[in-house]
C-alpha positions in Angstrom: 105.1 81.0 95.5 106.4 84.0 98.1 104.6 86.2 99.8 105.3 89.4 100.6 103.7 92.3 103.1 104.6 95.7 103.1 103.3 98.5 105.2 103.6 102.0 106.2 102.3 105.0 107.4 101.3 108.4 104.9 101.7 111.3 107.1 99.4 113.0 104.9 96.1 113.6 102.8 95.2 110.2 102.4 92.8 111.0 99.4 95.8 113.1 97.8 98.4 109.5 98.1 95.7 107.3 97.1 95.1 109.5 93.7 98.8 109.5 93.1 99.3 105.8 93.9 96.8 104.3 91.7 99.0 104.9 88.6 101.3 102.5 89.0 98.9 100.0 89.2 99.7 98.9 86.1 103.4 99.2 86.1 103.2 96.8 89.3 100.9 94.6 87.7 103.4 94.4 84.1 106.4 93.2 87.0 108.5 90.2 86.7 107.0 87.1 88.7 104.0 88.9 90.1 101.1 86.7 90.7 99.1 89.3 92.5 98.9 92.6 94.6 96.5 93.3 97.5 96.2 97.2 98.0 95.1 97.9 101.9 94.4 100.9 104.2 93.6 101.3 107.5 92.5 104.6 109.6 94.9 107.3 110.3 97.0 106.7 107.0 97.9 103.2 108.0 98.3 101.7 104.0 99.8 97.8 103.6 100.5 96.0 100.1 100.2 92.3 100.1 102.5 90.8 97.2 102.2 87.4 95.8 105.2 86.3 93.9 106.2 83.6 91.8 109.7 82.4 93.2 111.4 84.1 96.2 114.2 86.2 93.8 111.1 88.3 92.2 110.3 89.5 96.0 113.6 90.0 96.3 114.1 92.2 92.8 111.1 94.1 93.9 111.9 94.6 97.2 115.7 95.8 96.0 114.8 97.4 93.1 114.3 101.3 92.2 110.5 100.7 91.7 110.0 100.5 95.3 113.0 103.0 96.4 111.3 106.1 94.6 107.9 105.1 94.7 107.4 104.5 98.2 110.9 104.2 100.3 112.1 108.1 99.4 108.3 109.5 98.9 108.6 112.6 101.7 105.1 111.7 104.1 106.1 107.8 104.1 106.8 106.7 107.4 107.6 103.3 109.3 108.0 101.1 106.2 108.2 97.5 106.6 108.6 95.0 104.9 107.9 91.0 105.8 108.7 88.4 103.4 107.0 84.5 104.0 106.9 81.5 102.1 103.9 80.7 101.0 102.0 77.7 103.1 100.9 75.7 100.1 98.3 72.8 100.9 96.0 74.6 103.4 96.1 78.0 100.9 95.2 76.0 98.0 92.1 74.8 100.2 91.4 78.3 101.4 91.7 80.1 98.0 89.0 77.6 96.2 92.0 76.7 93.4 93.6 80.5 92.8 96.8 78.9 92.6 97.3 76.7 89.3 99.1 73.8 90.6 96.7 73.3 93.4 94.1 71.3 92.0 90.0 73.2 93.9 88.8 71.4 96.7 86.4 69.2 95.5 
């Protein structure tokens, strides 16, 4: 599993981008090797998308790939993207998760 964070700044109505991001909620969720996406936000237009992946090469796709290029990378009012990738810390997420991840068994 691969974890990915990605985070940037909307310069501006924040009501207005969060209308015209939830759309693609379900293109993102129909993605090759997603496991799951956290949508954040933070005062002052301050947005963050936590990926989980399947395998490090579906971050990669994603993060390469004209999905992200158009909807977020070009989109004029996006500012200071980042974007982290990690490995995912297995044993102590599978304790802190209460089994989410399949080939974890749930703390008993």
């Amino acid at each position: 599993m691969h974890a990915q964070l990605i985070h940037y700044r909307w310069d501006g109505d924040v009501e207005e981008f969060m209308a015209k991001a939830e759309p693609a909620a379900p293109v993102i969720a129909a993605m090759d090797g997603l496991v799951a996406k956290y949508w954040l936000r933070a005062e002052g237009g301050l947005f963050a998308s936590l990926y989980l992946w399947r395998d490090q090469e579906s971050a990669d796709a994603y993060a390469k790939g004209e999905f992200l290029r158009i909807a977020l990378l070009e989109l004029p009012g996006i500012r200071d993207v980042k974007v982290e990738d990690y490995s995912l810390w297995a044993d102590p997420t599978a304790v802190t998760t209460a089994g989410i991840f399949a080939d974890r068994p749930a703390p008993a």
